[in-house]
C-alpha positions as CSV (number, residue, x, y, z in Angstrom):
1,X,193.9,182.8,23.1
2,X,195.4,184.3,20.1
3,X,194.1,184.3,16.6
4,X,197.0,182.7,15.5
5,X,197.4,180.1,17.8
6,X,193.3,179.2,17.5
7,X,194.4,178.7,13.3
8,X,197.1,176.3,14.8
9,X,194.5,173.9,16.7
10,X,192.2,174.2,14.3
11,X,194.6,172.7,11.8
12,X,196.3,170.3,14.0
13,X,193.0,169.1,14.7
14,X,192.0,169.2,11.1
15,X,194.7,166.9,10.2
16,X,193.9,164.2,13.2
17,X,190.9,164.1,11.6
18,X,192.5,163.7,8.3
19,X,194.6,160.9,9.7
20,X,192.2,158.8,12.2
21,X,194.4,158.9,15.5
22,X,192.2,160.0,18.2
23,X,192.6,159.8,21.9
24,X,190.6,160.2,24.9
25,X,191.0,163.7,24.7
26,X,190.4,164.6,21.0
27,X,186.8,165.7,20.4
28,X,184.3,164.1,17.9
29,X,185.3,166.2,14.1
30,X,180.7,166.9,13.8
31,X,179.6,167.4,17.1
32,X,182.9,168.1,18.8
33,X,182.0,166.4,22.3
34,X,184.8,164.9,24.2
35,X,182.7,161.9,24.8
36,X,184.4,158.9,23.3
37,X,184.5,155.3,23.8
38,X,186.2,152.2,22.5
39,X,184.4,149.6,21.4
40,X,186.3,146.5,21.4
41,X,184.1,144.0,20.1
42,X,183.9,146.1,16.8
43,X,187.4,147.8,17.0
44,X,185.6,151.0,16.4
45,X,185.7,154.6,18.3
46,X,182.6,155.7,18.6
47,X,181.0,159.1,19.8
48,X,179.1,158.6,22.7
49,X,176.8,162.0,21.8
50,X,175.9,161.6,18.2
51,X,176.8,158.2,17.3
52,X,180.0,159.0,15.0
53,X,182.0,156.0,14.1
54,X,185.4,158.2,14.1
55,X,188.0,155.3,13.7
56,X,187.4,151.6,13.2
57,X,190.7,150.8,12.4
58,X,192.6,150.5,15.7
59,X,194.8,147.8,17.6
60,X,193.7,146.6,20.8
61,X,196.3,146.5,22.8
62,X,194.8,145.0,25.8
63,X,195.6,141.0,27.6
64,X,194.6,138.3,25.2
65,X,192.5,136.5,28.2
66,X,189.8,137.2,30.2
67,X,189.0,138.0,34.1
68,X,185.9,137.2,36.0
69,X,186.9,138.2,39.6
70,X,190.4,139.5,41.0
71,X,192.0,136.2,41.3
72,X,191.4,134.5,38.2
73,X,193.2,138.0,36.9
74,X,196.2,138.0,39.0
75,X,196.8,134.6,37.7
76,X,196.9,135.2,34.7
77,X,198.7,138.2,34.2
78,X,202.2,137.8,33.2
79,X,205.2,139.2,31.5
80,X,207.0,138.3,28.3
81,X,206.5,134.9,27.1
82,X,204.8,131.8,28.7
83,X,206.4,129.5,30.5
84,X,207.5,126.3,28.4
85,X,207.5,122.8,30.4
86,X,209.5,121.2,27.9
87,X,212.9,123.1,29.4
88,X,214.1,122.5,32.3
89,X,214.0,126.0,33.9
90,X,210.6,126.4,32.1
91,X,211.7,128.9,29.8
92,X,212.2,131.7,32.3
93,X,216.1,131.6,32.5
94,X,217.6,134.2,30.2
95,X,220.4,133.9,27.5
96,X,223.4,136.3,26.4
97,X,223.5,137.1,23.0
98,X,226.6,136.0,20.4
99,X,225.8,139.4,18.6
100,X,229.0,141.1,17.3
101,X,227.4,144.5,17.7
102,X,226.7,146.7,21.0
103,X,223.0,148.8,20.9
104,X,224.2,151.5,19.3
105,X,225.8,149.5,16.2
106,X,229.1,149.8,16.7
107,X,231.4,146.9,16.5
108,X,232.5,145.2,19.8
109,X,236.2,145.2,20.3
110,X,238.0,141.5,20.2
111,X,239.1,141.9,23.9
112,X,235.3,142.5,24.8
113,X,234.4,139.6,22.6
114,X,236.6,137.4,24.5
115,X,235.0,139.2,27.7
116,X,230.9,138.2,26.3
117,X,232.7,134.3,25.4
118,X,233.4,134.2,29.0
119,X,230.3,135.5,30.3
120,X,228.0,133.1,28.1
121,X,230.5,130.2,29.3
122,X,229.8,130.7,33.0
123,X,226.1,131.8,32.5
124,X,225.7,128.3,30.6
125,X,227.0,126.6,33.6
126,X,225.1,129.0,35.9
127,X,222.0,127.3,35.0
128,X,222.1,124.0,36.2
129,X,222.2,124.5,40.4
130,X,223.1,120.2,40.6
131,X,223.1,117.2,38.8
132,X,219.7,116.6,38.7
133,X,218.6,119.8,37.2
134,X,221.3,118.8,34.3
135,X,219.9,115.3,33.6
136,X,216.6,116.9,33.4
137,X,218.1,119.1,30.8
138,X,219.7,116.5,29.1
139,X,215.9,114.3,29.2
140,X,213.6,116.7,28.2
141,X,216.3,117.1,24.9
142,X,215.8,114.1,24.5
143,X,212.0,113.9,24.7
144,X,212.2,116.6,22.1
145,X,214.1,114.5,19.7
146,X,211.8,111.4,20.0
147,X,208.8,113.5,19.7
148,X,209.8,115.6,16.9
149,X,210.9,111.9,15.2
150,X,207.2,110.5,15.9
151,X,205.3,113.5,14.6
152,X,204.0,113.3,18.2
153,X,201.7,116.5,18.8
154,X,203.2,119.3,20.9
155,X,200.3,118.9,23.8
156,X,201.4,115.1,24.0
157,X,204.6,116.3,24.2
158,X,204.3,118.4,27.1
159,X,202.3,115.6,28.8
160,X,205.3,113.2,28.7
161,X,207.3,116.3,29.8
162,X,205.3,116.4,33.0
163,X,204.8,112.7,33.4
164,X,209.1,112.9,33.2
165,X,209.2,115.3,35.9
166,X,207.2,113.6,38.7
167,X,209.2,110.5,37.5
168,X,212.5,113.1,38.3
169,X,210.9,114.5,41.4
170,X,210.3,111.0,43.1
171,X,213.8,109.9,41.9
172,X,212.3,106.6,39.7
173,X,215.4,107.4,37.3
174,X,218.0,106.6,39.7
175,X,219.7,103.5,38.7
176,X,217.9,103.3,35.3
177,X,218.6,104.4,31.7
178,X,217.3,108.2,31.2
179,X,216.5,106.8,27.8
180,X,214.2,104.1,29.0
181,X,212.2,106.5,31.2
182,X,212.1,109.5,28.5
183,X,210.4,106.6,26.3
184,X,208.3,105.1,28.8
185,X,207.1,109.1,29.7
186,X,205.7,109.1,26.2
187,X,204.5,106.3,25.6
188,X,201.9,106.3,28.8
189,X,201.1,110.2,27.3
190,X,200.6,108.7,23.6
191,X,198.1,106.3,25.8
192,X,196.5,108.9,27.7
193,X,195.4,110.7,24.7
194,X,195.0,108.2,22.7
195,X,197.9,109.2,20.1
196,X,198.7,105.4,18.8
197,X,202.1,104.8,19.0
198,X,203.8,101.1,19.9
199,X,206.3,100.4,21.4
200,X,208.6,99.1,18.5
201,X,208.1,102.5,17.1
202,X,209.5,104.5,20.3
203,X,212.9,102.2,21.5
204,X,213.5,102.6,17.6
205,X,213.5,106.5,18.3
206,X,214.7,106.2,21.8
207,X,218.0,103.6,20.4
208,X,216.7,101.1,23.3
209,X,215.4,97.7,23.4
210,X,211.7,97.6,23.8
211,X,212.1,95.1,26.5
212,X,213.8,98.0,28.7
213,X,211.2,100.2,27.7
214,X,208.4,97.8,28.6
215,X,209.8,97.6,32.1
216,X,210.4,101.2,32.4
217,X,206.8,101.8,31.7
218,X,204.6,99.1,34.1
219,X,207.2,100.5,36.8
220,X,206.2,104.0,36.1
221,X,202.4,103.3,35.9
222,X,203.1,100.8,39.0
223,X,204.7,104.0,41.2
224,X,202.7,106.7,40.1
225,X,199.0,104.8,40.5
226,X,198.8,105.7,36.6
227,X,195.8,103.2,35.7
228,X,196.0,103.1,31.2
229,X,193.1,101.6,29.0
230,X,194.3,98.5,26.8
231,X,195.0,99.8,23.4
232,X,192.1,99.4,20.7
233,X,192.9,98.1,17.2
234,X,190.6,101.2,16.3
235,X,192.8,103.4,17.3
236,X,195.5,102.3,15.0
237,X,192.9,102.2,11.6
238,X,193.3,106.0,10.8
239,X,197.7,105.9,10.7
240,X,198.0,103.0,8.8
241,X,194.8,103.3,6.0
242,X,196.7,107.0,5.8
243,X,200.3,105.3,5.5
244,X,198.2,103.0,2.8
245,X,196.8,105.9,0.7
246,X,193.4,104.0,1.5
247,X,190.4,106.0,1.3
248,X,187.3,106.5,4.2
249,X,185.3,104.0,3.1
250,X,187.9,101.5,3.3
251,X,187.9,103.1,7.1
252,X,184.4,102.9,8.2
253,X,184.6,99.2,6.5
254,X,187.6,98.8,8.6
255,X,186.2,100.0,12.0
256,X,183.0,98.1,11.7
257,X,184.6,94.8,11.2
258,X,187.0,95.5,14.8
259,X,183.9,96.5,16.3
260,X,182.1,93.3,15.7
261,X,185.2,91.6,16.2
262,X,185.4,93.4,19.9
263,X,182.1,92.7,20.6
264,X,182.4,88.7,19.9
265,X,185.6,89.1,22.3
266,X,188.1,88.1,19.1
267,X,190.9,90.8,20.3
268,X,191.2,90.1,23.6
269,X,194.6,88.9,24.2
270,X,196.1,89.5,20.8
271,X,198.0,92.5,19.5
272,X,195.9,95.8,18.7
273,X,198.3,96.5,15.8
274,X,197.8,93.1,14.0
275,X,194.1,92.8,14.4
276,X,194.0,96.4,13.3
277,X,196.2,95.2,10.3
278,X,194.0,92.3,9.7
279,X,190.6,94.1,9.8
280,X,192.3,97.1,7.4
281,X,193.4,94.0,4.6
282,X,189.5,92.7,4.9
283,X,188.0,96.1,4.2
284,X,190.8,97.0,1.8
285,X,189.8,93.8,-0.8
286,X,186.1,94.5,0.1
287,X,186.1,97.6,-1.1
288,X,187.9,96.6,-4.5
289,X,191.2,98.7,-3.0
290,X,193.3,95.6,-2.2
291,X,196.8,95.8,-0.8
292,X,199.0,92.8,-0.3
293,X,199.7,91.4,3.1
294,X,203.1,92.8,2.6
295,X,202.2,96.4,2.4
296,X,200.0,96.1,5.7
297,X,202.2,94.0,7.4
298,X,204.7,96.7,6.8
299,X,202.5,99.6,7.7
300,X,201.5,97.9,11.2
301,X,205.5,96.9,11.7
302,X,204.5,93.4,11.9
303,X,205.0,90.2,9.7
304,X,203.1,89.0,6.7
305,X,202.5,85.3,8.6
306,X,200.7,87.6,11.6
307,X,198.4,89.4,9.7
308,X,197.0,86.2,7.4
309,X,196.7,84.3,11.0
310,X,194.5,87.1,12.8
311,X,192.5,87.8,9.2
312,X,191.6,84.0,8.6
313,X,190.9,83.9,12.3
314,X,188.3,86.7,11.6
315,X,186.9,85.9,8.5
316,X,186.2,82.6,10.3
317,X,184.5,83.9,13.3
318,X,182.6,86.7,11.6
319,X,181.4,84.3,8.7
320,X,183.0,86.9,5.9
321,X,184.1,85.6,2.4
322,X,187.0,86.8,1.0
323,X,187.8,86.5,-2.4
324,X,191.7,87.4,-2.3
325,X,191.9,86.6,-5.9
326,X,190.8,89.9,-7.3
């Protein structure tokens, strides 16, 4: 090797050095040893020989999971983006763009625009193989819609996804409104993971009678074996001291007075959300933070006449004086 092309290395490698990119194949800049190794845990490259942290400032580029044997890791690779229950294809189908540009940057001709109108047009229609893949479409819009309405959390929402397509799958909908099952679908996942959510609330979302949904559900639960809880009133004390502005104190009051009450058998049989409403009013003047009957009433979506009932029923069972004069 020349003179002059030794000078060139040494100031390439010079300015690696300068710069922090190494590779496998650079060498450490003080004992100049080829041995280096990643260390991922500390995003550092390290010099096995003398212990030189050369770089601690690069990107790990490899999968964001981890492997214990060969087929936990073929499962788990994958390519481009997860797949997404809450589509009806899952997410894997693909999409033409309505870009007006081609990849270099020039401007598409009108005749080719007319050409890519086409194209998406059939594509569109290409995606749906029958009817059934096309309702599903048009449900699991709809599921979307009701959740985002609810403030329902994405995870719930992907439940009532899946609970919709075994309902699909079995053809339960056949014959019945898609609206009715969509709310039905959510409601038994709002259940399942204890997300409390009535059913006034979702035939107001779903624009159908909660009768219909009501039905829709115990046939549901009846065909797929699903087996649900009853609803607790203290599932329901968190939403509506929130929707209240009422602090934790008036919370823990609240949930020890429905706990007592459970225990002395005082909610069996009634509605969850009005002896939740009735136990919140209790704690709410007990802690000096009153609200009328109105503004509970209102918060549980029942009446004013339902929540004095079920807290007089309460106060006289638990032996609790209420002075609703302050």
């Amino acid at each position: 090797m020349s003179t002059e092309s030794r000078n060139k290395d040494e100031e390439e490698t010079k300015k690696r050095d300068h710069i922090g990119e190494y590779e496998e194949s650079d060498k450490c800049p003080e004992c100049r040893s080829k041995k280096l190794v990643h260390d991922y845990e500390r995003a550092e490259l390290v010099c096995r020989k003398c212990g030189l942290v050369i770089d601690d400032e690069f990107i790990d580029t490899g999968p964001d999971w981890r492997a214990f044997d060969s087929e936990e890791r073929s499962k788990k690779m994958r390519i481009g983006a997860p797949m997404d229950v809450m589509t009806h294809d899952k997410g894997l189908s693909t999409n033409i763009g309505t870009g007006s540009r081609d990849s270099n940057g020039n401007s598409i001709s009108a005749s080719k625009k007319t050409k890519f109108y086409r194209l998406r047009k059939w594509h569109r229609q290409s995606k749906f193989s029958d009817s059934r893949e096309r309702d599903l479409a048009l449900a699991l819009g709809e599921l979307d819609r009701i959740s985002s309405q609810l403030n329902i959390p994405k995870s719930v929402s992907e439940d009532a996804s899946r609970i919709y397509r075994k309902i699909a799958e079995k053809g339960l909908v056949k014959g019945r409104s898609i609206e009715a099952m969509v709310g039905s679908s959510i409601y038994i996942a709002c259940r399942q993971n204890k997300i409390p959510r009535t059913l006034d609330e979702i035939s107001d979302s779903a624009r159908v009678s909660r009768k219909e949904i009501g039905r829709a559900y115990r046939y549901v639960a009846s065909e797929l074996g699903i087996m649900l809880a009853p609803a607790s009133p203290e599932e329901y004390v968190p939403r509506f001291c929130s929707e209240l502005g009422l602090s934790n104190k008036v919370q823990f009051k609240a949930n020890e007075i429905l706990k007592k009450a459970s225990e002395k058998e005082l909610t069996s049989g009634r509605d969850p959300t009005s002896i939740a409403a009735a136990g919140i009013y209790i704690a709410s003047v007990k802690c000096g933070e009153k609200r009328s009957q109105k503004e509970v009433a209102q918060s549980a979506s029942t009446t004013e006449v339902t929540v004095r009932n079920r807290y007089q029923e309460l106060c006289k069972e638990l032996d609790i004086e209420l002075d609703t004069q302050k």
